[in-house]
ZAMARGU-4260 file (C-alpha; in steps of 0.2 Angstrom, whole numbers, plus 5000, padded with zeros to 4 digits):
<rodrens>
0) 5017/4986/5105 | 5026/5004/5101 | 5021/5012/5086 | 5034/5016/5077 | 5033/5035/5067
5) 5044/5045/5057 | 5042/5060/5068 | 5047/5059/5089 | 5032/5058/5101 | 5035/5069/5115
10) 5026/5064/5130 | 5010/5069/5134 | 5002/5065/5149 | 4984/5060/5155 | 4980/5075/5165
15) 4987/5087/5154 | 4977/5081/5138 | 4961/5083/5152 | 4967/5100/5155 | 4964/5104/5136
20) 4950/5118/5133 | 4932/5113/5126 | 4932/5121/5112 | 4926/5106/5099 | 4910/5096/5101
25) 4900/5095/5115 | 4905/5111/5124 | 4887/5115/5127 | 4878/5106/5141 | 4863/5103/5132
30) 4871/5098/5117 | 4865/5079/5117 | 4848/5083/5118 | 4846/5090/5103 | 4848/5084/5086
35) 4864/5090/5076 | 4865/5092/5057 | 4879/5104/5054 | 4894/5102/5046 | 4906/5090/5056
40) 4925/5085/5055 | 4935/5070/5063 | 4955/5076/5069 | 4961/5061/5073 | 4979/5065/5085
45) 4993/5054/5091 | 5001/5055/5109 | 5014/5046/5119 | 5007/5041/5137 | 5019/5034/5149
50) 5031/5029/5135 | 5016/5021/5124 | 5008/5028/5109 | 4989/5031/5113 | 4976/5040/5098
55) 4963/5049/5100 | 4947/5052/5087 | 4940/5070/5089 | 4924/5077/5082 | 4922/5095/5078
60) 4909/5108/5073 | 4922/5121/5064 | 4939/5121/5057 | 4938/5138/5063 | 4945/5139/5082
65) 4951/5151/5093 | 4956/5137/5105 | 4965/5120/5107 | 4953/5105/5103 | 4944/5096/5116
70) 4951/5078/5119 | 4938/5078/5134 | 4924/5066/5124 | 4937/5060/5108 | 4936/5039/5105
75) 4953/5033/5116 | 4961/5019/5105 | 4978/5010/5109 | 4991/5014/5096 | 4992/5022/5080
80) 4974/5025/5071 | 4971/5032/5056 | 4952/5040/5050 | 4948/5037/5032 | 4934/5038/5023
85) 4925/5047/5009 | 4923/5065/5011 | 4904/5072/5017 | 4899/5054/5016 | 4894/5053/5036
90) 4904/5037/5039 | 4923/5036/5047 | 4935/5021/5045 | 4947/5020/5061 | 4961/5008/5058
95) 4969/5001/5075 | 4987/4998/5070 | 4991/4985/5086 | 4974/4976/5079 | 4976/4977/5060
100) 4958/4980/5060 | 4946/4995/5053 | 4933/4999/5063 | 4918/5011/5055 | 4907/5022/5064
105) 4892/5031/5061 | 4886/5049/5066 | 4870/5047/5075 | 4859/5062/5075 | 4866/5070/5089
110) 4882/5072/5081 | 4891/5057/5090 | 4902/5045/5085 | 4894/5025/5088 | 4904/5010/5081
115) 4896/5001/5068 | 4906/4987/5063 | 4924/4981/5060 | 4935/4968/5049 | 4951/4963/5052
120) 4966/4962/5039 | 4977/4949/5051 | 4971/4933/5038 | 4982/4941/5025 | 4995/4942/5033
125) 4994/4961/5040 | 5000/4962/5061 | 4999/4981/5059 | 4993/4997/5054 | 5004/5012/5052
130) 5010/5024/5039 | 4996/5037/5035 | 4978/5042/5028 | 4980/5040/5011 | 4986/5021/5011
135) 4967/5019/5012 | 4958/5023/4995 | 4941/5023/4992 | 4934/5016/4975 | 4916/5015/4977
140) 4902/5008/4991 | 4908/4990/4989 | 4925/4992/4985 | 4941/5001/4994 | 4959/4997/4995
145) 4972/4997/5009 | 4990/4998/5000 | 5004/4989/5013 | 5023/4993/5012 | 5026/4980/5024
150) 5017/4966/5015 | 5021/4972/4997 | 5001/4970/4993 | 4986/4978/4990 | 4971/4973/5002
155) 4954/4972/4992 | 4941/4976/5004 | 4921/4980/5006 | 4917/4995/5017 | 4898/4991/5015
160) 4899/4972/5021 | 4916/4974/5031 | 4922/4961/5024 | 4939/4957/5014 | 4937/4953/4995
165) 4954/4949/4990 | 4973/4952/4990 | 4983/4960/4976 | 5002/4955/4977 | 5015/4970/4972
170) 5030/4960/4963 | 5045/4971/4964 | 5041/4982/4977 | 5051/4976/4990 | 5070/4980/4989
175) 5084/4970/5002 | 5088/4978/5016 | 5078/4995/5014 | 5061/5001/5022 | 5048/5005/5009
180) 5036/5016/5010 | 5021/5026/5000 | 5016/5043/4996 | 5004/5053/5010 | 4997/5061/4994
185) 4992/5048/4980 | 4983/5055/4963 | 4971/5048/4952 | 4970/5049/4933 | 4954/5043/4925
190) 4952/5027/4932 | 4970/5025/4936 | 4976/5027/4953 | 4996/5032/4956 | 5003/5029/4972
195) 5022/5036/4973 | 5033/5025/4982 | 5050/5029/4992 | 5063/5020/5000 | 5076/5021/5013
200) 5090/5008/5019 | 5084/5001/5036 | 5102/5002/5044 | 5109/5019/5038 | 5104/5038/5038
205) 5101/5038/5020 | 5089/5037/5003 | 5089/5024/4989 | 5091/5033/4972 | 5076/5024/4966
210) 5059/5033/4961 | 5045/5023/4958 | 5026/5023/4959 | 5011/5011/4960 | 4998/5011/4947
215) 4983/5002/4950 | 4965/5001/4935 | 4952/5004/4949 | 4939/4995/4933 | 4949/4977/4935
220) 4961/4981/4949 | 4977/4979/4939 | 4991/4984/4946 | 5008/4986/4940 | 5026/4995/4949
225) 5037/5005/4937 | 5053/5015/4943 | 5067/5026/4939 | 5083/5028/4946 | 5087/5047/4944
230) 5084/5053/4960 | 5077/5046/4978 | 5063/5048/4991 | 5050/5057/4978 | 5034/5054/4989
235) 5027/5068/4983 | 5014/5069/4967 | 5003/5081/4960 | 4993/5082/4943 | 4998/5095/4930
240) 4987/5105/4919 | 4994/5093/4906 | 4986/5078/4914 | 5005/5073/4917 | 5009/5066/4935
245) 5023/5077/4942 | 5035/5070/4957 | 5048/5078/4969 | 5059/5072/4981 | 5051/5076/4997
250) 5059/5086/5011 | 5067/5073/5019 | 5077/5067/5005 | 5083/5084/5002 | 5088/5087/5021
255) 5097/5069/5020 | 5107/5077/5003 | 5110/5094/5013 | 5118/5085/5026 | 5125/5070/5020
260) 5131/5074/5002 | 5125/5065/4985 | 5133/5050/4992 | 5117/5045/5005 | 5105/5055/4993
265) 5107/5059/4973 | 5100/5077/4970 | 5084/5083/4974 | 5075/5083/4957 | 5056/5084/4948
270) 5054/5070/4938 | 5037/5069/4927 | 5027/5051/4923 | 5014/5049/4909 | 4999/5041/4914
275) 4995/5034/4897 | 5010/5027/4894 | 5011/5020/4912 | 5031/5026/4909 | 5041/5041/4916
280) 5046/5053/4904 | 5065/5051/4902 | 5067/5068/4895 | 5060/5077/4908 | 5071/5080/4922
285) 5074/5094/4933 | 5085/5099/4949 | 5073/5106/4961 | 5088/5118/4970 | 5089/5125/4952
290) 5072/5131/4953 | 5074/5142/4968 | 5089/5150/4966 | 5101/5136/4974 | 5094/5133/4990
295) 5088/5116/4999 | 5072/5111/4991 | 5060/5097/4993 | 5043/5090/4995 | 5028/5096/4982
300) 5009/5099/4985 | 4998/5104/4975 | 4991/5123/4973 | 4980/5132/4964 | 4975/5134/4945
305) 4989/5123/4937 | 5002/5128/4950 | 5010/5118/4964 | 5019/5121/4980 | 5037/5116/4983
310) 5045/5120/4999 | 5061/5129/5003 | 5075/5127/5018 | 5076/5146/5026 | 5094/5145/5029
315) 5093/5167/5036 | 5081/5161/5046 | 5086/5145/5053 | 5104/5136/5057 | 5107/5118/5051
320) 5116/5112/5063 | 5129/5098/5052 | 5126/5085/5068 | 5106/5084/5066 | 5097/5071/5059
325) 5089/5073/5044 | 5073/5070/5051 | 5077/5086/5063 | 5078/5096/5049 | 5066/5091/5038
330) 5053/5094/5053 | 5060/5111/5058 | 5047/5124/5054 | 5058/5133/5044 | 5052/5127/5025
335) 5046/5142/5014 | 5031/5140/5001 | 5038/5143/4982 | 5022/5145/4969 | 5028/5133/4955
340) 5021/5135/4938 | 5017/5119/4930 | 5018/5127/4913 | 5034/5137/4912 | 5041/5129/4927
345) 5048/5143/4937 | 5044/5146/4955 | 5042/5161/4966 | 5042/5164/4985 | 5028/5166/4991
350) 5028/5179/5007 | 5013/5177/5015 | 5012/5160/5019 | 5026/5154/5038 | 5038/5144/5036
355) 5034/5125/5044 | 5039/5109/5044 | 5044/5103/5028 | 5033/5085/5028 | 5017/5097/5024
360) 4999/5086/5024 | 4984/5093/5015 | 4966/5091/5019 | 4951/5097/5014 | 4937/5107/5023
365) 4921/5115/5018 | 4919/5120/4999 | 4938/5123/4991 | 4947/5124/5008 | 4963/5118/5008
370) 4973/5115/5024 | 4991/5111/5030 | 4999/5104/5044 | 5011/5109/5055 | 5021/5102/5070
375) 5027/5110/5082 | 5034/5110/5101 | 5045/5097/5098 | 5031/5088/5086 | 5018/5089/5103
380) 5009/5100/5094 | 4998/5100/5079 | 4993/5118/5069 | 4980/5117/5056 | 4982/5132/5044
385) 4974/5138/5030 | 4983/5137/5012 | 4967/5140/5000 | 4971/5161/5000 | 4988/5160/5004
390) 4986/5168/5022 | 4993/5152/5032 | 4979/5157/5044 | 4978/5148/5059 | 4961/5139/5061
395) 4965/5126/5076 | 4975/5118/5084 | 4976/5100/5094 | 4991/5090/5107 | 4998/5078/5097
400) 5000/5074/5080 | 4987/5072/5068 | 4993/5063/5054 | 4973/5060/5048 | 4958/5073/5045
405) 4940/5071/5038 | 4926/5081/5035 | 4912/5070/5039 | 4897/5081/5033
</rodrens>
């Protein structure tokens, strides 16, 4: 079965993904024969291989490289998989999306990956795994959930036992004839967790002006779905310095509005939801073009000290061609980081940080690192750079595309 992604898989073959330096684990011979106990991280990268998608679950010793990462000794599994887990916790949850199943390994002391279990998903109703990291959340030892578009339900399961505890149906989710799909940067609030939720006609090159997000009570696993229908595609969230949830329409809603006119996308705005109230703030609305003098704007992450990052269309820099999908664009590495006060609401370029592709991922690493993604090479490419001072250093790099990163101790 193919797996089906947002972004276009170039192909990759076997021997060039031998051909990639050792720079990860294991580069020393010796290395298995002593014990390891340093700090470790799992990459896990998506590749096309004679026309089928193919993962593969690297380890590393340092976010800091010189060189591409080794996929010499990384765990081969068919498909898409996605690593999750809790971060330093020394486990890794692998979900095999031609499976449906999550496999979990362990570290042994030599700093290896060694498989340590699975449970399948296919008795409620799941055939497979896609989307990305985050649809994984992780409540406690006993309890996590796996939130499914494809189902419109919430799976209950045990990562301790490995087992499936129940299924949480998500009335209202679905709408005829679109695709739905969830945010890759959920928040929590309290005990409260917020998915955003975005969704797209499955038969045009277009967004439905619908907002909405999940709210789940991780205490009694209540869940409920509210919307609002000012704008489309806000898959991005982050929490303000007033314990508001803020929303924006991501980069692909806004390259589908550049090209395709309000008609096939309502304007690109930031919209705010109260998490006490469980409702979105009707008199909060803002146009995110107006925020940056005009320009095309989408997508939101979060920064530092009450601030947030939106990104920005380089239009000097880059020419939209009016044929191009809007998936074309909205990958482009040409989206410019804006500093956006959470407070006052006004944003300001920020210079230092490259312009890249406009679906930006963020993952931790170390103490207070944070670091985005960037595709690149026709998305064969993966960078990792550094956001946390604002340098959009790179530290490595990895074939393929990583859509899932963990810092396993």
């Amino acid at each position: 079965m193919k797996v089906r992604s947002f972004f276009p898989l170039s192909r990759i073959t076997a021997a060039a993904l031998a051909l990639s330096l050792l720079t990860g684990c294991g580069d020393d011979e010796d290395s298995d024969e002593a014990d390891y106990d340093g700090p470790l991280y799992a990459a896990i990268t998506q590749s096309s291989v004679d026309g089928e998608a193919i993962s593969y679950v690297a380890l590393l010793r340092s976010v800091d490289q010189t060189e591409k990462i080794s996929l010499k000794d990384a765990v081969e599994i068919p498909g898409r998989a996605l690593g999750s887990g809790v971060r330093k916790a020394g486990v890794l949850f692998v979900s095999h999306s031609e499976e449906a199943k999550v496999e979990r390994f362990k570290i042994t002391s030599k700093g290896k990956l060694e498989s340590d279990g699975e449970v399948s998903f296919k008795g409620r109703g799941i055939d497979n795994i896609e989307e990305y990291q985050h649809q994984f959340q992780f409540i406690s030892d006993t309890k996590a959930y796996f939130v499914d578009a494809h189902t419109a339900q919430i799976i209950v399961w045990n990562p301790t036992a490995m087992s499936v505890t129940s299924a949480i149906p998500l009335p209202g989710l679905a709408i005829e004839g679109a695709l739905t799909s969830f945010s890759t940067m959920p928040v929590r609030v309290g005990t409260r967790l917020i998915i955003p939720i975005a969704w797209r006609p499955s038969a045009d090159i277009a967004v439905i002006n619908q907002a909405g997000v999940v709210v789940i009570d991780t205490t009694n696993d209540s869940v409920k779905v509210v919307t609002d229908n000012r704008c489309g595609w806000v898959r991005d969230s982050v929490v303000g310095p007033d314990n508001q949830v803020y929303l924006a329409t991501e980069a692909y809603g806004s390259a589908v509005n550049r090209l395709k006119g309000a008609d096939k996308a309502a304007t690109p705005c930031l919209i705010r939801f109260n998490p006490e109230s469980g409702a979105f703030d009707a008199n909060f609305y803002r146009e995110l073009s107006g925020l940056t003098n005009g320009t095309t704007t989408g997508s939101l992450v979060r920064g530092p000290s009450g601030t947030a990052y939106l990104r920005v269309l380089d239009e000097q820099g880059y020419t939209v061609d009016p044929e191009a999908h809007p998936r074309l664009v909205a990958s482009a590495p040409a989206w410019k980081f804006w500093q956006l006060n959470l407070s006052t609401f006004t944003a300001t370029a920020v210079n230092t940080l490259p312009a890249s592709s406009g679906s930006t991922f963020l993952y931790e690493a170390d103490d207070n690192r944070l670091l985005f993604t960037e595709f690149t090479n026709n998305s064969s490419l993966t960078h990792f750079r550094e956001l946390t001072d604002q340098s959009g250093r790179r530290v490595f790099s990895s074939d393929g595309l990583i859509f899932s990163f963990l810092q396993l101790r």
